[in-house]
KETORVO-137321 format. One line per field, with one value per residue: x, y, z of N, C-alpha, C in turn; residue in three letters. Coordinates in steps of 0.001 Angstrom, whole numbers, plus 500000, padded with zeros to 6 digits. Last residue first. Example, Ala and Ser with C-alpha at 12.3 -4.5 7.8 and 13.67 -1.06 7.14 Angstrom:
# residues 2
n_xx: (512850	513190)
n_yy: (497750	494310)
n_zz: (507080	507800)
ca_xx: (513670	512300)
ca_yy: (498940	495500)
ca_zz: (507140	507800)
c_xx: (512900	513200)
c_yy: (500030	496700)
c_zz: (507870	507800)
code: (SER	ALA)
//
This chain:
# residues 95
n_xx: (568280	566423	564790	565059	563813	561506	560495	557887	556540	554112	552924	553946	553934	552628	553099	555694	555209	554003	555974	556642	554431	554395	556985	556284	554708	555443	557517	555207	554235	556851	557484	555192	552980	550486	550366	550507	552146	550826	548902	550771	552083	550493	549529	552011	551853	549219	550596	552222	550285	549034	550940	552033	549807	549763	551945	552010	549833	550912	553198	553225	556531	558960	561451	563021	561351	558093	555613	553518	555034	557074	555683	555921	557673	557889	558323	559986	561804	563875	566278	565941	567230	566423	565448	562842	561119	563147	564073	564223	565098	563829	564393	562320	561932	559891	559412)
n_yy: (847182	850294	852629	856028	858328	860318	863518	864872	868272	870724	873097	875121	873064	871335	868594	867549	865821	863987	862291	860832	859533	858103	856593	854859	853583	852101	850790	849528	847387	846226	844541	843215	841667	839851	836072	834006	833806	834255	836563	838111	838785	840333	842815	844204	844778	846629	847866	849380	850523	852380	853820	855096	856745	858428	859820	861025	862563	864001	865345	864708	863127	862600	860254	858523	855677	855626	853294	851167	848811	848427	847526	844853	843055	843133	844235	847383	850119	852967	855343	858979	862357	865821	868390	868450	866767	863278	860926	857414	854556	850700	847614	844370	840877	837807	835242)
n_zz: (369466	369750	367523	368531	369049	368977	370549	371837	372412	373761	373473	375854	378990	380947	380744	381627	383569	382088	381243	383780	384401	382253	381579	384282	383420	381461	382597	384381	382293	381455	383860	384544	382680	383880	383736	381759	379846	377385	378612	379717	377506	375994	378112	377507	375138	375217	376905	375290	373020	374809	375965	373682	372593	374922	374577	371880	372186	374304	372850	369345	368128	365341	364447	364594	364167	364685	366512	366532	365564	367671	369678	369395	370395	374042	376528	376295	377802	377159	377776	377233	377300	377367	376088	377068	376042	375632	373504	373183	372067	373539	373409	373239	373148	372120	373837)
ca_xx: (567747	567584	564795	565456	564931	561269	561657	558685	557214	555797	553105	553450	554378	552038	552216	556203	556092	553175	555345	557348	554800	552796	556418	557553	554260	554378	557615	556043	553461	555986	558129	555355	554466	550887	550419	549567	552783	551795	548398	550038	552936	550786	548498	551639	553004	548994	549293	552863	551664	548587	550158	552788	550733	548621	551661	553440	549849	550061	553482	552527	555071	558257	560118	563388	562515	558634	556287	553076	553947	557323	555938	554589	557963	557345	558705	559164	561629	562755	565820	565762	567210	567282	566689	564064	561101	562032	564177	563423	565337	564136	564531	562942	561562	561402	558811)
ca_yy: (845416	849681	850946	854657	858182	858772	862444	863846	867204	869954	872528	874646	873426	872760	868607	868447	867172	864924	863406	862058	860442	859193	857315	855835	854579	852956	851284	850064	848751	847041	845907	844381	842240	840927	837464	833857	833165	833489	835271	837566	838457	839088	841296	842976	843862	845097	847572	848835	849509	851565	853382	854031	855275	857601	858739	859694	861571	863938	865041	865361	863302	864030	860742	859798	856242	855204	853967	852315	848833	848830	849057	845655	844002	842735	842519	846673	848779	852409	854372	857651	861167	864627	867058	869477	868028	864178	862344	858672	855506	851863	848389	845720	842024	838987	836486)
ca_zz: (369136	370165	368497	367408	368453	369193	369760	372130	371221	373624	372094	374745	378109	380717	380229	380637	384081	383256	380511	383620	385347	382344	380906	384132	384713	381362	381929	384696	383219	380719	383567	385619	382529	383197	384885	383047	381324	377422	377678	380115	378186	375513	377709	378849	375066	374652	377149	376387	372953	374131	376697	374605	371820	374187	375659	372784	371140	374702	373830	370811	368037	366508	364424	364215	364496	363736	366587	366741	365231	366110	369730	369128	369333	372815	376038	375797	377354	377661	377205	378182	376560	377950	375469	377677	375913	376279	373462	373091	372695	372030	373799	372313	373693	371775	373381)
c_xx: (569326	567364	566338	564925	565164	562677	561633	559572	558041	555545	554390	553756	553696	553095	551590	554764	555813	553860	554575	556882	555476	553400	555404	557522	555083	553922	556436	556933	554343	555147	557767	556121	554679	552327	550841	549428	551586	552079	549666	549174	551617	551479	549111	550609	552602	550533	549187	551930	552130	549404	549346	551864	551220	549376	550656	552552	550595	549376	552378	552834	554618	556683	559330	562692	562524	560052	557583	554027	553194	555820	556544	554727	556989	557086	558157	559107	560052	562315	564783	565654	566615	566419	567022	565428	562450	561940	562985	564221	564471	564253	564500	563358	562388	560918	559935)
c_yy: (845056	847909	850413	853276	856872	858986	860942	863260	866106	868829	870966	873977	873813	873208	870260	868927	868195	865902	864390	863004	861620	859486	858547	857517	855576	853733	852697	851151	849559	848023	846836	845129	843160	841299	838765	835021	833595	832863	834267	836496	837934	838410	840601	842694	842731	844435	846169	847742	848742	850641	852394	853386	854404	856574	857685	859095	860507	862706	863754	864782	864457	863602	861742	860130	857577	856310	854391	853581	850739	849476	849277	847332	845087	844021	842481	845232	848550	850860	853403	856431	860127	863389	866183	869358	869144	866021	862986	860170	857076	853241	849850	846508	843033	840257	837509)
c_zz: (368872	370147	368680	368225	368013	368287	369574	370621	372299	373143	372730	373703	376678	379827	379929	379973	382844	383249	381155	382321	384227	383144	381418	382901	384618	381976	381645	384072	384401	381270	382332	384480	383568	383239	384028	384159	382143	378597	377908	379705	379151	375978	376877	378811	376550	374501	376627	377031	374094	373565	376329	375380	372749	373520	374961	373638	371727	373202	374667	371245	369505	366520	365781	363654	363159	364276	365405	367157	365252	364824	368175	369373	368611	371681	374770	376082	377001	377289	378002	377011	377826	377014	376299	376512	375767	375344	374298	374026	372449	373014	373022	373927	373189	372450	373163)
code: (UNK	UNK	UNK	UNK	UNK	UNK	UNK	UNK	UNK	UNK	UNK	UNK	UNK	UNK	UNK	UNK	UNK	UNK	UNK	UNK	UNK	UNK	UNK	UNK	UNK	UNK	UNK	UNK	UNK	UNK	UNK	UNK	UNK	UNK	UNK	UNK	UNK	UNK	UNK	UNK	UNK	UNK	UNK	UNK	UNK	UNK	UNK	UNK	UNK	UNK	UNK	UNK	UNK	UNK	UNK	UNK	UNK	UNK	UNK	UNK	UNK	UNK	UNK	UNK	UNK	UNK	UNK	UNK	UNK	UNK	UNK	UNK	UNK	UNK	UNK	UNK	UNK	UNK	UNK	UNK	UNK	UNK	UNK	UNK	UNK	UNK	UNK	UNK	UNK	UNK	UNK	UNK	UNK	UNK	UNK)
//
């Protein structure tokens, strides 16, 4: 199963890189691209979702580091959820 890495831009400017097992985030994400703060998650959450149900179809157990990933994500957008208007950066797929 090919897995991605791609980079994003929080609120503040700090940067993270984040993983995927599966290329399905290409699907719902386009480099050097601004979305809601509150759109990002939703996508990721939904991308990350179905990379560890195909990782579970395949081997039989969900992807820890996809939902993980995903935890990592809804914590730390949380921080940035009383801001107005805040924007996430989707900076590039890293491959």
């Amino acid at each position: 199963m090919p897995e991605i890495r791609f980079k994003i831009q929080w609120c503040d400017g700090s940067q993270e890189i984040c993983y995927s097992p599966s290329l399905i985030v290409k699907e719902y994400f386009t480099p050097n691209c601004e979305y809601d703060l509150k759109d990002f998650v939703e996508r990721s959450r939904t991308a990350l979702t179905i990379a560890s149900d195909r990782v579970q179809a395949k081997y039989g157990k969900p992807c820890g580091l996809a939902l993980g990933q995903l935890q990592e994500i809804e914590t730390k957008a949380a921080q940035y959820a009383q801001l107005p208007q805040p924007k996430i950066r989707f900076l590039q797929f890293l491959e």
